[in-house]
C-alpha positions in Angstrom: 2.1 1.2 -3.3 0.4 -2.1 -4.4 -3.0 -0.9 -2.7 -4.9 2.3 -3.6 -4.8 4.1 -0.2 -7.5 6.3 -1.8 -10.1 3.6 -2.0 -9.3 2.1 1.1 -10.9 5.1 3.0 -13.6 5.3 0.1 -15.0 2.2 1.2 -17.6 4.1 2.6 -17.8 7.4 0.6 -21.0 7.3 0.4 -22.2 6.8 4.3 -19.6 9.8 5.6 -21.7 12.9 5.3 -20.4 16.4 6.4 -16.7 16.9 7.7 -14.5 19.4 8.4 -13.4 21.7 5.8 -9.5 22.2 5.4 -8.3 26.1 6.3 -7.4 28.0 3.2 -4.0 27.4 1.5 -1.1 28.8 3.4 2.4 29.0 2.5 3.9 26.0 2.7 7.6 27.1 4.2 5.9 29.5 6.7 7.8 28.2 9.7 11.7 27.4 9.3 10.9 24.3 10.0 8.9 24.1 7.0 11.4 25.4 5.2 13.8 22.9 5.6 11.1 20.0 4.9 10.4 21.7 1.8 14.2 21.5 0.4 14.4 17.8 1.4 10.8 16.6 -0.3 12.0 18.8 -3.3 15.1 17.0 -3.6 13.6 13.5 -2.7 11.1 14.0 -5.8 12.8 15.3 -7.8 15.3 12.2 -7.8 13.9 9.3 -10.8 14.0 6.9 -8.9 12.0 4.5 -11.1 12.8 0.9 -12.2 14.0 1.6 -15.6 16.3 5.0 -14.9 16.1 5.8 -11.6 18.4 5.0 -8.8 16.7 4.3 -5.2 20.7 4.3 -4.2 21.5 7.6 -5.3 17.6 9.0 -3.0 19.4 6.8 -0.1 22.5 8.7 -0.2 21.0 12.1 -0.4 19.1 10.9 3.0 21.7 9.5 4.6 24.1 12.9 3.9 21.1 15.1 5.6 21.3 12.6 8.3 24.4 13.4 8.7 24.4 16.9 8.9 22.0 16.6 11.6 24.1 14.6 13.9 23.6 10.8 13.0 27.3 9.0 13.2 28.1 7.0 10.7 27.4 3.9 13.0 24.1 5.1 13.4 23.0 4.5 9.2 23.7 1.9 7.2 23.3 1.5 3.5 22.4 -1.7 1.9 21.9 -3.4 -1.6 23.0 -5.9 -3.6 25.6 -6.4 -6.6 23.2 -7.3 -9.2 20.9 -4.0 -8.3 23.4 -1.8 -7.4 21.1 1.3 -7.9 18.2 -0.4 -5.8 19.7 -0.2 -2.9 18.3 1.7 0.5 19.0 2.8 3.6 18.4 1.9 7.7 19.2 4.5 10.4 18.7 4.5 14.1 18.2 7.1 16.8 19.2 4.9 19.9 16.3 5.0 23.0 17.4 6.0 26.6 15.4 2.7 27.8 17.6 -0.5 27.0 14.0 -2.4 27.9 12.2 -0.7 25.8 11.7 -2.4 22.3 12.0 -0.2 19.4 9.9 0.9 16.5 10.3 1.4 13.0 9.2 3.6 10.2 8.8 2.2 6.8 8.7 3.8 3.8 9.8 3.3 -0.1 12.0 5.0 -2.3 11.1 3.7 -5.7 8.3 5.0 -7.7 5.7 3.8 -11.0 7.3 4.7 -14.2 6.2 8.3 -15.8 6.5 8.9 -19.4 7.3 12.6 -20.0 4.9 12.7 -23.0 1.9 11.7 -21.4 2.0 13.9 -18.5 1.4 17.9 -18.3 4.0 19.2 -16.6 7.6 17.4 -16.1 6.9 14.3 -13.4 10.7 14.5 -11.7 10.0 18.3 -11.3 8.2 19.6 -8.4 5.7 22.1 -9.9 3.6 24.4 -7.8 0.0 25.5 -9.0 -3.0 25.8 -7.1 -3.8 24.2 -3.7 -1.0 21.0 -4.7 2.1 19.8 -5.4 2.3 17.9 -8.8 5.1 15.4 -9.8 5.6 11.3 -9.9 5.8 10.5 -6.1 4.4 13.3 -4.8 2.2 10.8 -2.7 3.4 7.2 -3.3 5.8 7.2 -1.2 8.0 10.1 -1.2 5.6 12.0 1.0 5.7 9.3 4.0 9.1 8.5 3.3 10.1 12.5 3.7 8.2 13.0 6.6 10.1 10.1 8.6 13.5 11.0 7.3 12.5 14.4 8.2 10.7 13.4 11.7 14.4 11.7 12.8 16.5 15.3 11.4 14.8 16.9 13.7 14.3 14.9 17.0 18.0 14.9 16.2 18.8 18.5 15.9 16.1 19.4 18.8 18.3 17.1 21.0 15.2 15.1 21.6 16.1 11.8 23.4 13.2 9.2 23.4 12.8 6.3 25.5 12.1 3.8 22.6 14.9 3.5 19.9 13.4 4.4 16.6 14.6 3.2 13.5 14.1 4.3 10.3 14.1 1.3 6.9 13.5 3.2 3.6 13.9 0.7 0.6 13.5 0.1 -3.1 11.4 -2.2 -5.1 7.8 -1.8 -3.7 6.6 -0.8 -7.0 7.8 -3.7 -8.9 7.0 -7.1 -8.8 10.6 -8.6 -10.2 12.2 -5.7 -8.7 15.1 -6.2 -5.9 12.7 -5.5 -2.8 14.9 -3.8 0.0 12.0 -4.9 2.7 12.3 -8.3 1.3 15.4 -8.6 1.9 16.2 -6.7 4.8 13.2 -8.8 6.8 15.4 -12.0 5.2 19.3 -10.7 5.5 18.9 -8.1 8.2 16.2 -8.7 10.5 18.3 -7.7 13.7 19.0 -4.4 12.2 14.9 -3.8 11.8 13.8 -5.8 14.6 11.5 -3.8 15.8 8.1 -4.4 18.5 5.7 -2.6 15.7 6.5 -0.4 12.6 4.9 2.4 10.9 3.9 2.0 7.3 2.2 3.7 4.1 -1.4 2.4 3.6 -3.4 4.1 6.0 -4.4 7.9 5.6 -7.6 9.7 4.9 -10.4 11.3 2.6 -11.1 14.3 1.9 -14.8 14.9 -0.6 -15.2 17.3 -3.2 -15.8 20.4 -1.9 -12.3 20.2 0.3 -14.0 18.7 3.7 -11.8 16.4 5.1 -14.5 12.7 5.7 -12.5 9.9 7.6 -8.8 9.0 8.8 -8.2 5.1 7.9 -5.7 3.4 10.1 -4.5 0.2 7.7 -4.7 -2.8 10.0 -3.9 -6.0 7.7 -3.6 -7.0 3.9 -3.8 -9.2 1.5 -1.1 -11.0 -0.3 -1.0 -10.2 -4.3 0.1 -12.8 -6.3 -0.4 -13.9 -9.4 -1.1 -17.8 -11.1 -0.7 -18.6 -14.7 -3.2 -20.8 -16.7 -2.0 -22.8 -19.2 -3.4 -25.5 -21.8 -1.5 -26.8 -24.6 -2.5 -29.2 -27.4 -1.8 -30.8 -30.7 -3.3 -27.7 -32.8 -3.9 -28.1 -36.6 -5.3 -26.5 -39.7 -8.4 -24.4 -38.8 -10.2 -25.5 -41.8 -10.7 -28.4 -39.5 -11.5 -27.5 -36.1 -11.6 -30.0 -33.4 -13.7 -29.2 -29.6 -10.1 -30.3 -28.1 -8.9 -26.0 -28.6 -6.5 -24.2 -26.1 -8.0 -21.3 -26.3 -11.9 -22.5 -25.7 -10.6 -24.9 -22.7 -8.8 -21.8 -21.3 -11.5 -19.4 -22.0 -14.2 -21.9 -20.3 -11.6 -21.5 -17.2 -11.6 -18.2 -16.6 -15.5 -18.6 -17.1 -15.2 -20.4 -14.1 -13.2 -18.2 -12.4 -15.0 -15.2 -12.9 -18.0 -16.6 -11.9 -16.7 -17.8 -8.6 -17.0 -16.0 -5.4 -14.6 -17.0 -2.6 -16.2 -17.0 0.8 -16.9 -13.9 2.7 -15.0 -13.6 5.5 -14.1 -11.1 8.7 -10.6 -10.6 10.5 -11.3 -8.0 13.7 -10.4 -5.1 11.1 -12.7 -6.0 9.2 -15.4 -6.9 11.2 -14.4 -3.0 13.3 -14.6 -1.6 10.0 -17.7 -3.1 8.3 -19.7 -2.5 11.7 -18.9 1.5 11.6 -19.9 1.6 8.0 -23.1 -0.4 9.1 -24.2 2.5 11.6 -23.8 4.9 9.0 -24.7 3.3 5.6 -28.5 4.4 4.4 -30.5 1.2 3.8 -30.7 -0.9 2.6 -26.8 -1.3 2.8 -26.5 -0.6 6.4 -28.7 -3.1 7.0 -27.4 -5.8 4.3 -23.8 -5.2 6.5 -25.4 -6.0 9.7 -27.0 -9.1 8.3 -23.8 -10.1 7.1 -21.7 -9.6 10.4 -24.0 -11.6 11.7 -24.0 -14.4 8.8 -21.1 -14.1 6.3 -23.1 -17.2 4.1 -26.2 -14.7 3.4 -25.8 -14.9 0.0 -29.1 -11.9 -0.3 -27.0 -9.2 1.5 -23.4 -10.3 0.2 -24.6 -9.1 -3.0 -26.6 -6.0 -1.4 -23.2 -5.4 0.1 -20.6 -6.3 -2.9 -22.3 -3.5 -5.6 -19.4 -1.8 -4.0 -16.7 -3.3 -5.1 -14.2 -2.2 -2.5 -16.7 -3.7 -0.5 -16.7 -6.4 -2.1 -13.0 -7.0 -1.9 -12.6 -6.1 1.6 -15.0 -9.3 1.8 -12.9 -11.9 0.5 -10.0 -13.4 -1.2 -10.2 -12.0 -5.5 -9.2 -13.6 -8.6 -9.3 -11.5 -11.9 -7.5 -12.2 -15.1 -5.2 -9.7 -16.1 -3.4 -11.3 -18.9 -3.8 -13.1 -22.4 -1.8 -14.8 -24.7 -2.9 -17.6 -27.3 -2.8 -19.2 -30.9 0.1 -18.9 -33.6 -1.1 -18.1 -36.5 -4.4 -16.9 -37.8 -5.0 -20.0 -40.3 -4.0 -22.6 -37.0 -5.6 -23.8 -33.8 -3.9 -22.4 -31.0 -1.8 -25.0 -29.5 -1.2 -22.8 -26.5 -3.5 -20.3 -24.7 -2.4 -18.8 -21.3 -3.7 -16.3 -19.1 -2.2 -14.4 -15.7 -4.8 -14.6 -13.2 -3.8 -11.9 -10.2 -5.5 -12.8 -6.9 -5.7 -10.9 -3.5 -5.7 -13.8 -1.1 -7.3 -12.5 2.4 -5.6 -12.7 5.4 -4.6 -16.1 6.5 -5.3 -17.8 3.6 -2.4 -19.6 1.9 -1.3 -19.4 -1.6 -1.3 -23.4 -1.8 -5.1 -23.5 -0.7 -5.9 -20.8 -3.7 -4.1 -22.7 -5.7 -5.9 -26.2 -5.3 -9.1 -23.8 -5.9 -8.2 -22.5 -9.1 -6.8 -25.5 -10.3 -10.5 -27.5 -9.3 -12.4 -24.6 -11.0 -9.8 -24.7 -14.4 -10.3 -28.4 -14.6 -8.0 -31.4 -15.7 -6.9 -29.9 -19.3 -5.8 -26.7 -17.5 -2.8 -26.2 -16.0 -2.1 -23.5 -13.3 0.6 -22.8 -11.5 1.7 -19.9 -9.0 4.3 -17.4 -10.5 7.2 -16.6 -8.6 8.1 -14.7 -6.7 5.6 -16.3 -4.3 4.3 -14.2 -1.3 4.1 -15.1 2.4 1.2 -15.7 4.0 -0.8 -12.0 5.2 -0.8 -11.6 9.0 -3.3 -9.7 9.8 -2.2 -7.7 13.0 -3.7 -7.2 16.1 -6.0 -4.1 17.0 -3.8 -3.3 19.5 -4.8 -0.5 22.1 -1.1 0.8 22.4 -1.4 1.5 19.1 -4.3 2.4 17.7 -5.2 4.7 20.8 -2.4 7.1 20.3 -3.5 7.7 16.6 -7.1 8.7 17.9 -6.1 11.2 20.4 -3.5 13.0 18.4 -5.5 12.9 15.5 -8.2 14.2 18.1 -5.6 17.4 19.1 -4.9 17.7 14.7 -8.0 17.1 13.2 -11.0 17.4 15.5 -14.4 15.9 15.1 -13.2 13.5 12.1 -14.0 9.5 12.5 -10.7 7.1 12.7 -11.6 3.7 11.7 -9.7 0.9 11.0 -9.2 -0.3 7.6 -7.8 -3.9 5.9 -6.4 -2.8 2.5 -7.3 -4.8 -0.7 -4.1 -4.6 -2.2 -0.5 -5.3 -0.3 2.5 -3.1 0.8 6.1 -4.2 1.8 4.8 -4.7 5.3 3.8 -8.3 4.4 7.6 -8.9 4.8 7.7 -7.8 7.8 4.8 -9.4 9.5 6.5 -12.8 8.1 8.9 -12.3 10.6 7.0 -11.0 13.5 7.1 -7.3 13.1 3.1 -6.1 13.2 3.0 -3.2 10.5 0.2 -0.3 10.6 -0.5 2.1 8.2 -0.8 5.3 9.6 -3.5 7.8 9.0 -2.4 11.5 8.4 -2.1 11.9 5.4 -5.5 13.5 3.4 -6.1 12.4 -0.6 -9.0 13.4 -3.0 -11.6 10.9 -3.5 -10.0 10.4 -6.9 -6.6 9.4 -5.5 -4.7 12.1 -6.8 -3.1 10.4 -9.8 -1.3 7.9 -7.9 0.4 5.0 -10.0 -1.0 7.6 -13.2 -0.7 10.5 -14.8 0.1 14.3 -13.6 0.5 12.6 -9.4 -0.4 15.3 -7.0 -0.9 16.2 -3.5 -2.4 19.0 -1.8 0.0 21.2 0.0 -1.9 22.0 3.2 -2.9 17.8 3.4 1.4 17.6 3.3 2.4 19.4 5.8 -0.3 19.0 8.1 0.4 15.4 7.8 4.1 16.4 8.9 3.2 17.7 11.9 0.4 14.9 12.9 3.1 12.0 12.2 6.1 14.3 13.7 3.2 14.6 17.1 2.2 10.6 17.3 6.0 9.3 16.8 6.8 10.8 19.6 4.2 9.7 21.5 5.0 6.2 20.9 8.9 6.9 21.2 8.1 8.7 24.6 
């Protein structure tokens, strides 16, 4: 998960007040149905499925054979990757629609998980402890709890002999995690896109926030992204002995670059998420920040309430297209001037902006002894989709009937997920909500990953609910 689905729904921590508090703890395999979640999450956990020793294959597989067992024909699932990441691979299966006219839906999830050294953690993170109110272990959230739940959600429309009218199809892939990864979404949307076509999907992203004392705040449906991707600076030169400097050094020109760039503030700018989102928060913000947001809704060039706004730097980044240096490399030797200097400069272009226009930017504010180029691989353009009625209303009223009295808003994440790949090819991707996570994201992408056991399977049953409505 390339975005922090905690700090998309903490964009406005501070402006929720109150919310529901979450029943006690129960059991989590109370119901039989429960039960048999529980055995597939376990297992789906408990499988590495990391870059380095994992196999995303071998999680596929395990998937497919509960499909299986549950009634799916072997025409009905297919198994993809490729010979050169033969243990990235992933899987596609289908439960066919009794409406031909009907165009179908897809869920989306990922396999693959961040890397988790056993030394660093507290317990083991490919074994699923219990203890307290949660779950711990690498993946518990990112994505093996979405990606359970909709292998899960098609077992059992299967075994209840549930026929919907919409064919849903189910994509769960490899290489989300991982920028030089084999990215099953990728290639899928690239290779396969008749086997996912699809009139919307279902992705991670969206979720919801629950505050300190347990109360659950907000559900956050993710409507858009930005594109991640990364641009190196360069500057080379003759170099020389440093008992003789010269102005003409790498690493001062490329220094006096990122000067630039950190000083430089892309325009602020609204997609209709956004703008839904920003004008919520602006009815419940205290001032002066609810007042600085309407001010800017109204003028994205007020410079005076952009920076009222941006001391919150999700804020901030839900504003506009970022640029940060990440990276830095320069000199040879300690009694030489450096006659190369690079730095990686990671940018999260906003929606609709192009990776050639932030490109032509950077390279203005480097300047002409600075060289910048954009590393592959090279994203497509973010599509922001539509706030579409048909899809956003279902997710209110069933989270109405699961969690009542609690605010759905729409949400642009800051980061990116594998549904950029879609939307290249015309699939609109929506992060559904569901799916509660502690203010302090519950160690997702670090150490000692966890999930609260009641948030799990009470996301179960609200996903399980609002698939159906869509299928039906």
């Amino acid at each position: 998960m390339r975005k922090t689905r905690w700090l998309a729904t903490a964009l406005i921590g501070s402006a929720i007040a109150g919310g529901a508090p979450i029943a006690a703890p129960a059991l989590a395999q109370d119901r039989p149905d429960q039960k048999a979640y529980f055995e597939l999450y376990k297992e789906l956990v408990e499988t590495n499925t990391t870059l380095s020793s994992g196999s995303c294959t071998k999680a596929a597989e395990q998937i497919g054979a509960r499909l299986k067992a549950a009634g799916y024909a072997d025409t009905d699932i297919t198994y993809f990757s490729v010979a050169d990441h033969p243990r990235e691979g992933g899987i596609v299966a289908i439960l066919a629609g009794t409406d031909k006219k009907a165009k179908p839906m897809l869920l989306l999830g990922h396999l693959d998980v961040v890397e988790a050294k056993r030394e660093d953690w507290v317990r083991d993170p490919f074994t699923l402890i219990t203890e307290g109110d949660y779950y711990y272990a690498r993946g518990t959230v990112d994505d093996k709890a979405q990606a359970s739940i909709w292998a899960d959600t098609m077992i059992r429309y299967k075994t209840e002999g549930y026929k919907p009218k919409r064919t849903i199809k189910l994509a769960l892939t490899c290489g989300e995690e991982t920028t030089f990864a084999f990215n099953g979404a990728q290639w899928l949307a690239q290779n396969k896109a008749d086997l996912i076509s699809a009139e919307f999907a279902l992705n991670e992203g969206g979720g919801g926030r629950i505050d300190a004392q347990g109360k659950r705040q907000l559900l956050a449906i993710q409507v858009g992204e930005k594109a991640a991707q990364n641009f190196t600076f360069a500057v080379t030169n003759p170099g020389g002995h440093s008992s003789q400097p010269v102005p003409d050094n790498a690493i001062y020109q490329l220094a006096d670059a990122l000067k630039a760039v950190q000083g430089y503030e892309f325009p602020v700018k609204f997609t209709d998420t956004t703008r839904a989102f920003f004008t919520a928060s602006a009815a419940a913000a205290p001032a002066p920040l609810g007042d600085a947001i309407k001010r800017l809704l109204t003028d994205p060039t007020d410079k005076v309430a952009d920076a009222i706004v941006s001391r919150d730097k999700a804020m901030h980044s839900t504003l506009r297209t970022t640029c940060v240096a990440t990276l830095l490399a320069g000199g040879h030797a300690e009694n030489a001037l450096p006659q190369r200097a690079t730095a990686n400069v990671n940018c999260r272009i906003f929606p609709g902006e192009t990776v050639d226009a932030t490109l032509a930017k950077l390279q203005a504010l480097a300047g002409p002894k600075v060289t910048v180029t954009a590393n592959a691989p090279i994203r497509p353009t973010a599509i922001p989709p539509s706030l579409d009625p048909k899809i956003v209303a279902p997710m209110k009223a069933v989270a109405a009937k699961h969690f009542p009295g609690i605010p759905v808003l729409p949400i642009m994440s800051t980061g990116a997920t594998d549904g950029i790949f879609l939307e290249a090819i015309g699939i609109p991707v929506y992060g559904a909500p569901g799916t509660f996570i502690d203010a302090d994201g519950n160690g997702t992408h670090g150490l000692n990953e966890r999930i609260r056991i009641k948030s799990l399977y009470d996301s179960r049953d609200y996903l399980y609910d609002l698939v159906k409505v869509y299928a039906g």
